[in-house]
Every structure is written in C-alpha cells, then in structure tokens.
N, CA, C and O atoms as a CHARMM CRD file, in Angstrom:
* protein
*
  264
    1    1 UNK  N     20.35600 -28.78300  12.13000 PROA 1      0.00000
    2    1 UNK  CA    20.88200 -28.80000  10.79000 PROA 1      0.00000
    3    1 UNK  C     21.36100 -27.44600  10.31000 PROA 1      0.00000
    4    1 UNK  O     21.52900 -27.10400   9.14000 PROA 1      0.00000
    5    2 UNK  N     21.56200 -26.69500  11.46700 PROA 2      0.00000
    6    2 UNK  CA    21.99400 -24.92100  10.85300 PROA 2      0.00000
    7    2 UNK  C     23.70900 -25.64100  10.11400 PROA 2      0.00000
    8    2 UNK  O     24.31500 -26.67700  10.38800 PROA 2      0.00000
    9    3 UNK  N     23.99900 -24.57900   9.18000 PROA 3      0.00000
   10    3 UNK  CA    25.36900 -24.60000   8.69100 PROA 3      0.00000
   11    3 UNK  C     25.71300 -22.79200   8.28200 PROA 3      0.00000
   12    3 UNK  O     25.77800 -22.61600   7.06600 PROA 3      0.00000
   13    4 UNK  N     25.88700 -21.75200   8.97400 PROA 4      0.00000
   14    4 UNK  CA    25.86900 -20.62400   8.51700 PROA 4      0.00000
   15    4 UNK  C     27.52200 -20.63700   8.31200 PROA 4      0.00000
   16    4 UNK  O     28.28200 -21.37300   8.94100 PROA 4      0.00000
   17    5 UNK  N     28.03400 -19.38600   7.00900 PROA 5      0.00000
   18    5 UNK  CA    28.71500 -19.04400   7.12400 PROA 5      0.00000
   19    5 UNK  C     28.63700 -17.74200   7.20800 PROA 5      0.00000
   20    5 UNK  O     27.89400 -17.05000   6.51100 PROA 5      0.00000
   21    6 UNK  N     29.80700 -17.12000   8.52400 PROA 6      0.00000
   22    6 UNK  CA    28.81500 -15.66900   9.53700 PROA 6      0.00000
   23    6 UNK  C     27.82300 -15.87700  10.28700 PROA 6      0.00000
   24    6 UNK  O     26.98500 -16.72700   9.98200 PROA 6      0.00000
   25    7 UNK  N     27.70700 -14.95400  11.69200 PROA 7      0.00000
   26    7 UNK  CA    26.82200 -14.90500  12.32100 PROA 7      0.00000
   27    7 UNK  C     25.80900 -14.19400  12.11200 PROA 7      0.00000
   28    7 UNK  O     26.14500 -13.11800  11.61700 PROA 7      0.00000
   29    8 UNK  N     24.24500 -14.33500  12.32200 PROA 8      0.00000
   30    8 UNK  CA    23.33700 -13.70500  12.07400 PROA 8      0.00000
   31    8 UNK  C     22.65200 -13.06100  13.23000 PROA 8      0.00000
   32    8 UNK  O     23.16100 -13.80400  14.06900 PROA 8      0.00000
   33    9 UNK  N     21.77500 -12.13600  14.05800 PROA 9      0.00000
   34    9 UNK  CA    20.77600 -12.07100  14.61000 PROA 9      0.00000
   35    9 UNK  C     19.63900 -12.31500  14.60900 PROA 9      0.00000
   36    9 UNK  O     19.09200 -12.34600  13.50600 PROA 9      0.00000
   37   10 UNK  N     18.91700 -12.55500  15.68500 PROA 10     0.00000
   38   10 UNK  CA    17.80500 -12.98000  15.67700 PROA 10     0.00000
   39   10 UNK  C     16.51700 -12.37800  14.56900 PROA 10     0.00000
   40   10 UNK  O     15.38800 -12.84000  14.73400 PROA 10     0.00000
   41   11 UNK  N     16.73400 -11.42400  13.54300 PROA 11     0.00000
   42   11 UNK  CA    15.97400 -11.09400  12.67300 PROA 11     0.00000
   43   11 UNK  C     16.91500 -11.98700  11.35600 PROA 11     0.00000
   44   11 UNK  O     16.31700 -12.05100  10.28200 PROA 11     0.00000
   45   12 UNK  N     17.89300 -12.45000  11.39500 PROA 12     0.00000
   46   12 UNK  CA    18.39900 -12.80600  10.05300 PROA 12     0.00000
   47   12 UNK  C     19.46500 -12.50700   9.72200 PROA 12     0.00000
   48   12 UNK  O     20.19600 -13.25900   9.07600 PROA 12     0.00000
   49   13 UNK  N     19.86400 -11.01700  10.20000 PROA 13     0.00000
   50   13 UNK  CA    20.55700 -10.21900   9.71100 PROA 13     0.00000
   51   13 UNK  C     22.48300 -10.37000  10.29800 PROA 13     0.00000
   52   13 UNK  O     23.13900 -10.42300  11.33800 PROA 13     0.00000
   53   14 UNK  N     22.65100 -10.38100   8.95900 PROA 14     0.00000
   54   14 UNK  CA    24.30600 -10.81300   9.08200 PROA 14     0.00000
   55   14 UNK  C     25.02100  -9.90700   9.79100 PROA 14     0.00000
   56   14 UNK  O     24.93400  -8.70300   9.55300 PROA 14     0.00000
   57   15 UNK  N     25.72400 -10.35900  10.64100 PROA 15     0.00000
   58   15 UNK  CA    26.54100  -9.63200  11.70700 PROA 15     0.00000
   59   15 UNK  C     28.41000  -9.59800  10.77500 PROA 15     0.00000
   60   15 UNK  O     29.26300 -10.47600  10.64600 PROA 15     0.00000
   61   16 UNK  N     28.35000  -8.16300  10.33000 PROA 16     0.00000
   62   16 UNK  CA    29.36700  -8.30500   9.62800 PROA 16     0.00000
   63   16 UNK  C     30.88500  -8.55200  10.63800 PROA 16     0.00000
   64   16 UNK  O     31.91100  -9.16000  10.33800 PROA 16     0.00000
   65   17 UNK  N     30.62400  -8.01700  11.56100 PROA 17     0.00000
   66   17 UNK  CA    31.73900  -8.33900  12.49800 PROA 17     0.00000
   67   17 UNK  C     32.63400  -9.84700  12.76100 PROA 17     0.00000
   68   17 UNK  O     33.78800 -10.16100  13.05400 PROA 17     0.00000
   69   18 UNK  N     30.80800 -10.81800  12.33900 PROA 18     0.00000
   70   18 UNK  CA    31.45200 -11.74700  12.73800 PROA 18     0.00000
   71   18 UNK  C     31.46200 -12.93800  11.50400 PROA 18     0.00000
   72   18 UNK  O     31.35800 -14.14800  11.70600 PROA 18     0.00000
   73   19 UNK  N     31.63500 -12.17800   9.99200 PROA 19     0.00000
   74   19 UNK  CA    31.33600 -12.85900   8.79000 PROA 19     0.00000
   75   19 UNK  C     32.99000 -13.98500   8.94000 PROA 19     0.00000
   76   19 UNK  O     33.06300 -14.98400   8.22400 PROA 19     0.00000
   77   20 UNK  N     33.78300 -13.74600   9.60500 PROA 20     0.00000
   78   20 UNK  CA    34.56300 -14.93300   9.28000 PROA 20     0.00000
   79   20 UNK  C     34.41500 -16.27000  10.24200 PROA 20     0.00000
   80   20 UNK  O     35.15000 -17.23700  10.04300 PROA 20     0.00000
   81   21 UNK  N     33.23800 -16.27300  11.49400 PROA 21     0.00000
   82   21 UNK  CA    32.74700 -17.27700  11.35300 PROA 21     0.00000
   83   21 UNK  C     31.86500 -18.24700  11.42300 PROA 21     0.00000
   84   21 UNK  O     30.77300 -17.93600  11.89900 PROA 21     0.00000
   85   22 UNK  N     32.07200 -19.65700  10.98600 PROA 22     0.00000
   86   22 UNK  CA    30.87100 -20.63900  10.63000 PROA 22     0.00000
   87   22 UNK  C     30.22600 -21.34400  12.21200 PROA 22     0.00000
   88   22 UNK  O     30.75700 -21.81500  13.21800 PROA 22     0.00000
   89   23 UNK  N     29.17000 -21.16500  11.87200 PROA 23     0.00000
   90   23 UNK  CA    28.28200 -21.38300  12.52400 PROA 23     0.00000
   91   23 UNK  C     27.26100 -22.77800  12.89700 PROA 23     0.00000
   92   23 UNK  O     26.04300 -22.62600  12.80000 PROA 23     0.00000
   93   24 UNK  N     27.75300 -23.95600  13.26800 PROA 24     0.00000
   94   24 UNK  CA    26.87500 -25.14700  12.77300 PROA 24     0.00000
   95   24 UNK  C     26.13600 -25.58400  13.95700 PROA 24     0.00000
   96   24 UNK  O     26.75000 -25.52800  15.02200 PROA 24     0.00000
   97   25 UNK  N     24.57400 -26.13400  13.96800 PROA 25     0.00000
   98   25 UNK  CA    24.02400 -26.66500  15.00400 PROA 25     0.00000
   99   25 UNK  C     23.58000 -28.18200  14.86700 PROA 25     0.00000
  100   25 UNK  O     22.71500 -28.49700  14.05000 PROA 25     0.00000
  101   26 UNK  N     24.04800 -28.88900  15.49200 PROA 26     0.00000
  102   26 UNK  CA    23.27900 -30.25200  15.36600 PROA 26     0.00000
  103   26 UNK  C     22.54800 -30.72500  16.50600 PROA 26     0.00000
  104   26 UNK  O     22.96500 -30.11200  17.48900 PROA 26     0.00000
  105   27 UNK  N     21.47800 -31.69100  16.88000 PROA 27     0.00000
  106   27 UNK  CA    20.44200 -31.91900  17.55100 PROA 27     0.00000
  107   27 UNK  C     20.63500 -33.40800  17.61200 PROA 27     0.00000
  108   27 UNK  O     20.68000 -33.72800  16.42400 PROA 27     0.00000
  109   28 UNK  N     20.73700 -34.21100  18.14500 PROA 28     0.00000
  110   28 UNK  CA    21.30400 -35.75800  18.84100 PROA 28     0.00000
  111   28 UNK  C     19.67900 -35.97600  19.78600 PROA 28     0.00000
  112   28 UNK  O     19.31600 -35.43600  20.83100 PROA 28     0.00000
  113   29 UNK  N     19.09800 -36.80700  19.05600 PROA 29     0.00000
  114   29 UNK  CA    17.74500 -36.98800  19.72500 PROA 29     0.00000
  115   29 UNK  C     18.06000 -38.63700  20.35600 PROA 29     0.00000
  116   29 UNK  O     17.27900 -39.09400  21.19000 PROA 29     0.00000
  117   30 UNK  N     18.82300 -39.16000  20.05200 PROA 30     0.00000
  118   30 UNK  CA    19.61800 -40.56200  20.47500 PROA 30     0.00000
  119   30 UNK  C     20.42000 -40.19000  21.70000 PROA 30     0.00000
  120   30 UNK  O     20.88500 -41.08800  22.40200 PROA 30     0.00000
  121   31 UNK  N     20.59900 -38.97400  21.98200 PROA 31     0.00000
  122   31 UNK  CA    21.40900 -38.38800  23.30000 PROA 31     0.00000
  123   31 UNK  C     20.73300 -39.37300  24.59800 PROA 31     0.00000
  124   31 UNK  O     19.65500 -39.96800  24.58800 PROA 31     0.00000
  125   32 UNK  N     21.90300 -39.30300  25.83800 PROA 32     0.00000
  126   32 UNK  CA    21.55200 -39.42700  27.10500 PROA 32     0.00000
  127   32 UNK  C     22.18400 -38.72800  28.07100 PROA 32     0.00000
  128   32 UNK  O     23.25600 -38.26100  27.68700 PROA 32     0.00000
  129   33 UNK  N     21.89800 -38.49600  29.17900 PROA 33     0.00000
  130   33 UNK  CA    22.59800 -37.77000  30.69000 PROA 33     0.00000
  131   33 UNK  C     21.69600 -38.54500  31.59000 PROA 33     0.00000
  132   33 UNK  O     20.47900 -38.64000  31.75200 PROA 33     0.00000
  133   34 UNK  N     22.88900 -39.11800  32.16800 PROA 34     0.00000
  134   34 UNK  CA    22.75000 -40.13300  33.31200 PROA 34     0.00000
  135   34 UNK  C     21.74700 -41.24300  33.57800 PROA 34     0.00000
  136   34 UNK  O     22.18300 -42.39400  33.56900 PROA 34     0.00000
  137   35 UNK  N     20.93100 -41.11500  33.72600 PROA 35     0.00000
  138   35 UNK  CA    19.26300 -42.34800  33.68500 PROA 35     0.00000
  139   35 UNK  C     18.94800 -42.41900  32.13800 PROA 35     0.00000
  140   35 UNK  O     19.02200 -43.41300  31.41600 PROA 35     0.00000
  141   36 UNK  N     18.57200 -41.09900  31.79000 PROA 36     0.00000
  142   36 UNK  CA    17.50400 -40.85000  30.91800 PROA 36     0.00000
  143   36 UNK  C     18.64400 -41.14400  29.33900 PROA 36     0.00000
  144   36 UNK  O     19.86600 -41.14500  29.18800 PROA 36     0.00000
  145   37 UNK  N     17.35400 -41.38700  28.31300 PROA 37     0.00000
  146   37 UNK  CA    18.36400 -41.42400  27.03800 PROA 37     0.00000
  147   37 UNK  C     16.87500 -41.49000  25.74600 PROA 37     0.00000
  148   37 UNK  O     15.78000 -42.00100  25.98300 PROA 37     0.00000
  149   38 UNK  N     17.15200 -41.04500  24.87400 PROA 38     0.00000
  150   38 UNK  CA    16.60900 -41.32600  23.79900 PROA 38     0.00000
  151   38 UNK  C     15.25100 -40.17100  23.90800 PROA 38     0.00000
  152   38 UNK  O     14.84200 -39.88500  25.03300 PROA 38     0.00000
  153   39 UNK  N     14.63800 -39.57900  22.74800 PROA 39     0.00000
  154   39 UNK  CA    14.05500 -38.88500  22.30900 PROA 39     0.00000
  155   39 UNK  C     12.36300 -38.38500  23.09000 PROA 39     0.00000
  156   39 UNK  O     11.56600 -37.45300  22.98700 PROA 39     0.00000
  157   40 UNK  N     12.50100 -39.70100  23.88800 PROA 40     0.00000
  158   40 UNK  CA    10.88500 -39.31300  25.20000 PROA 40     0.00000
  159   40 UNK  C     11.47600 -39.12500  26.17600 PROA 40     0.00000
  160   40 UNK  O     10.77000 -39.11500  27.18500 PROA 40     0.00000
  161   41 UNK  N     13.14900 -38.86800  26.40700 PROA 41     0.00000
  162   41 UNK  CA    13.38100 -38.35300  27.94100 PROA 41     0.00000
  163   41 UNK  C     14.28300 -37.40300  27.72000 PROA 41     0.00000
  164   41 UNK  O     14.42500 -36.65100  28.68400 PROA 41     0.00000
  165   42 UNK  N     15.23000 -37.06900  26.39300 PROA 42     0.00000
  166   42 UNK  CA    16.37000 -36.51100  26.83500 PROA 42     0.00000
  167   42 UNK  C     16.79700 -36.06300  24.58800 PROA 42     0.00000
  168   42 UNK  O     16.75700 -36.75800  23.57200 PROA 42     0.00000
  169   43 UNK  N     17.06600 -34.90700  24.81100 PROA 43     0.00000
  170   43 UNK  CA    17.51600 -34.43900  23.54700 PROA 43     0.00000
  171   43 UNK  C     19.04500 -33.54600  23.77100 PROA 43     0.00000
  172   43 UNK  O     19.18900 -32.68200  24.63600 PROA 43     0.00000
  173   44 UNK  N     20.05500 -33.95000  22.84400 PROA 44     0.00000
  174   44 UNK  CA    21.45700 -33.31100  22.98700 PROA 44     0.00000
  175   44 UNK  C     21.42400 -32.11700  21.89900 PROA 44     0.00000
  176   44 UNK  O     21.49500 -32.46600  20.72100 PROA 44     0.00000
  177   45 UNK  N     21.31700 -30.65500  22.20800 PROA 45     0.00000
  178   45 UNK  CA    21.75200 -29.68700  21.08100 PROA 45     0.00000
  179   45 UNK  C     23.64600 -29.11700  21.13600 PROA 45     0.00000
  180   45 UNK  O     24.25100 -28.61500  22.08300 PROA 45     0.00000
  181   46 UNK  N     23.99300 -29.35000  20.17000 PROA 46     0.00000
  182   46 UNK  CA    25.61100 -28.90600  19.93300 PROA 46     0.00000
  183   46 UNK  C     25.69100 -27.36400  18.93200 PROA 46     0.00000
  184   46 UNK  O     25.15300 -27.08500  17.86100 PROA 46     0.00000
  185   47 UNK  N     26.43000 -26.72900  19.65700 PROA 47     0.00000
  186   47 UNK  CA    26.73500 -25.24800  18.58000 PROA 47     0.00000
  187   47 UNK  C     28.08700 -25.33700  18.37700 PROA 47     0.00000
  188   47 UNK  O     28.65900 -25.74700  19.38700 PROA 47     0.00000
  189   48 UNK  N     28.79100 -25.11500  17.48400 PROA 48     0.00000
  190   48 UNK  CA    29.97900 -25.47900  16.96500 PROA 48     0.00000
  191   48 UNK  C     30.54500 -24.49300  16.23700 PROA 48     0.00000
  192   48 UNK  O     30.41900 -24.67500  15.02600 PROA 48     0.00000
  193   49 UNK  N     31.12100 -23.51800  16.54400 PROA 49     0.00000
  194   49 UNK  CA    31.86200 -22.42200  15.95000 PROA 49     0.00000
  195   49 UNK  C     33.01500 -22.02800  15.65400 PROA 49     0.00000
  196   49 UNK  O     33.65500 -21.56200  16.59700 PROA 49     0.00000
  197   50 UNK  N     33.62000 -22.05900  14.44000 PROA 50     0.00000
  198   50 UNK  CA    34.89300 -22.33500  13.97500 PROA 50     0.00000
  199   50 UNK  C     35.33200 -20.85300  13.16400 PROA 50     0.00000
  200   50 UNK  O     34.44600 -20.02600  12.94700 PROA 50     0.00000
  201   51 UNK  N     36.65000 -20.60600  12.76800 PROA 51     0.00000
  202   51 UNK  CA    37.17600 -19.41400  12.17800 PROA 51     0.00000
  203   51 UNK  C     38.28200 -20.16900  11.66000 PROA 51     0.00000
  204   51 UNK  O     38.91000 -21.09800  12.16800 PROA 51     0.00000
  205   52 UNK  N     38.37700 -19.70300  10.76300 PROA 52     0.00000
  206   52 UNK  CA    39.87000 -20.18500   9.82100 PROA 52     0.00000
  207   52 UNK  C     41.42300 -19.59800  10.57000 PROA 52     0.00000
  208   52 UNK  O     42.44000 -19.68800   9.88300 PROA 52     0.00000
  209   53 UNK  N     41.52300 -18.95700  12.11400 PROA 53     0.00000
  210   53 UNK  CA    42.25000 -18.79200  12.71700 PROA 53     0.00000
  211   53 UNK  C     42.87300 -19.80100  13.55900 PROA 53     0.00000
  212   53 UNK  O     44.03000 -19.96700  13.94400 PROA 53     0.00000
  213   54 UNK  N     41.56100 -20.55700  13.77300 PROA 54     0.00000
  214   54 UNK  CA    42.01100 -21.29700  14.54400 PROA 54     0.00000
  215   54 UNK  C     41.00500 -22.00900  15.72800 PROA 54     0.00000
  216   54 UNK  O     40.76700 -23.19100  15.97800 PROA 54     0.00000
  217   55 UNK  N     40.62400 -20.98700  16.21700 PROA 55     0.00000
  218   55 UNK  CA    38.97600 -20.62800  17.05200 PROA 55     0.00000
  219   55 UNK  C     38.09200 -22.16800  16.36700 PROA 55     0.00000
  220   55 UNK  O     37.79600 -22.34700  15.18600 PROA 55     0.00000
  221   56 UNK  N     37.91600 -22.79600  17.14100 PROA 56     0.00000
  222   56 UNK  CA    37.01900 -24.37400  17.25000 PROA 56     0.00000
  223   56 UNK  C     36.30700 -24.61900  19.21200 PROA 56     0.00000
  224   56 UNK  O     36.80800 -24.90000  20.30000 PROA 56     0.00000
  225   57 UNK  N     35.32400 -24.39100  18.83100 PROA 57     0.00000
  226   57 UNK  CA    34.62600 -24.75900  20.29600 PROA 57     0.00000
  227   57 UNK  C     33.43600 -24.71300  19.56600 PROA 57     0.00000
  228   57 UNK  O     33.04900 -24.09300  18.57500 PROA 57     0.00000
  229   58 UNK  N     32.70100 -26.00000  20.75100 PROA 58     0.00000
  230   58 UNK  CA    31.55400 -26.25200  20.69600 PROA 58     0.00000
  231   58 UNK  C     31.05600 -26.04700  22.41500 PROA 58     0.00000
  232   58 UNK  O     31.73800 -26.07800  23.44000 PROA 58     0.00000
  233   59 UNK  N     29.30100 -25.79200  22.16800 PROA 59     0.00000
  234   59 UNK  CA    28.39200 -25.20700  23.27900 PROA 59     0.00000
  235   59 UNK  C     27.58000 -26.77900  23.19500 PROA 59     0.00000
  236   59 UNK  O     27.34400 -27.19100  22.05900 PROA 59     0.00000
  237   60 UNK  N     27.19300 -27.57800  24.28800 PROA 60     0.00000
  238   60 UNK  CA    26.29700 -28.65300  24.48300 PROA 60     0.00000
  239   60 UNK  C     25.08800 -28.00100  25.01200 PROA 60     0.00000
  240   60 UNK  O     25.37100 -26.97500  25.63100 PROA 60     0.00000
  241   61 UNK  N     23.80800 -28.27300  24.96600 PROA 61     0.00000
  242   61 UNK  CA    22.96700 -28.30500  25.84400 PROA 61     0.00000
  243   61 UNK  C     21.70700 -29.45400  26.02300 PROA 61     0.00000
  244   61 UNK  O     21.27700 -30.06700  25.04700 PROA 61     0.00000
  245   62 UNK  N     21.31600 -29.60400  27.04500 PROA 62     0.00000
  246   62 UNK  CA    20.13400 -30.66300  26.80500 PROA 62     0.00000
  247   62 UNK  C     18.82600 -30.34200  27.17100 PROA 62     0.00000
  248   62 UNK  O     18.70100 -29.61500  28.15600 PROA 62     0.00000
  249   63 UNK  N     18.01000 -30.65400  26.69800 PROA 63     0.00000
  250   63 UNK  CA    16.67200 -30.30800  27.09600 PROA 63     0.00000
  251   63 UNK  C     15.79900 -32.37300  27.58200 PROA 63     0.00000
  252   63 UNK  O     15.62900 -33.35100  26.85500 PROA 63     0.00000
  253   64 UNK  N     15.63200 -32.24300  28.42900 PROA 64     0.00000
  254   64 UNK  CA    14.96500 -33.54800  29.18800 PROA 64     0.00000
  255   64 UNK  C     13.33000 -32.85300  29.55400 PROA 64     0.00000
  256   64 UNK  O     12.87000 -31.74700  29.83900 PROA 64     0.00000
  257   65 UNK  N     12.78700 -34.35400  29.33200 PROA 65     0.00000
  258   65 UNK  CA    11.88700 -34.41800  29.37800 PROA 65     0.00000
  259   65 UNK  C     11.62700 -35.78300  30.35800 PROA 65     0.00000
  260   65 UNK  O     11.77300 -36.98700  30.14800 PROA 65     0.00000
  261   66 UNK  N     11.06600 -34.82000  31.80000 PROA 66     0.00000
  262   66 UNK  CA    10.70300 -36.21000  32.63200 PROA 66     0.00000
  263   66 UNK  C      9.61000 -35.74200  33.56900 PROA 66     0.00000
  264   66 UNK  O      9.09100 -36.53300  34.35700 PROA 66     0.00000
C-alpha cells in the first residue's frame, strides 16, 4: 500500500534527486507462479515507478512459500 511522492531511503529520508518520482507498492496475496497460487504458497509484490516525463516501469517479485 506504499504511494510516495519522491524517493526516500531506508531511514525515511527524501532523496531530493529523485523528488520528481512516485513511488507505489502493491502486494497480490491472490498471486500465482506455475503450481502454486494463493496466500499459503505464493505472494506477488509490484514496485511501480513513474515521472511526469514519461518514465513508467514496474519491478515484480514473489516470495513462495513451499
């Protein structure tokens, strides 16, 4: 549920370099990869980083549990 606008470091602290952009994380516990699916085998995290330039990409990762 992150929604930053600007990047921060790991103490908090706003990274002015990178104040133009937003920062969003969402967590998909309904996720699957390949066999496994749903919240006792398999969790989807998305990072999603956008700039009013133009710049749109998102980072997937999963964490499984088996």
């Amino acid at each position: 549920g992150l929604d930053d606008d600007g990047a921060r470091d790991q103490a908090e602290n706003a990274l002015t370099d990178l104040a133009g952009y937003r920062v969003r994380v969402t967590v998909d516990p309904n996720a699957t990869l390949g066999d496994l699916s749903g919240p006792a085998e398999v969790i989807r995290a998305d990072v999603r980083v956008t700039h009013a330039s133009g710049v749109d990409f998102t980072l997937s990762g999963y964490k499984a549990n088996y």
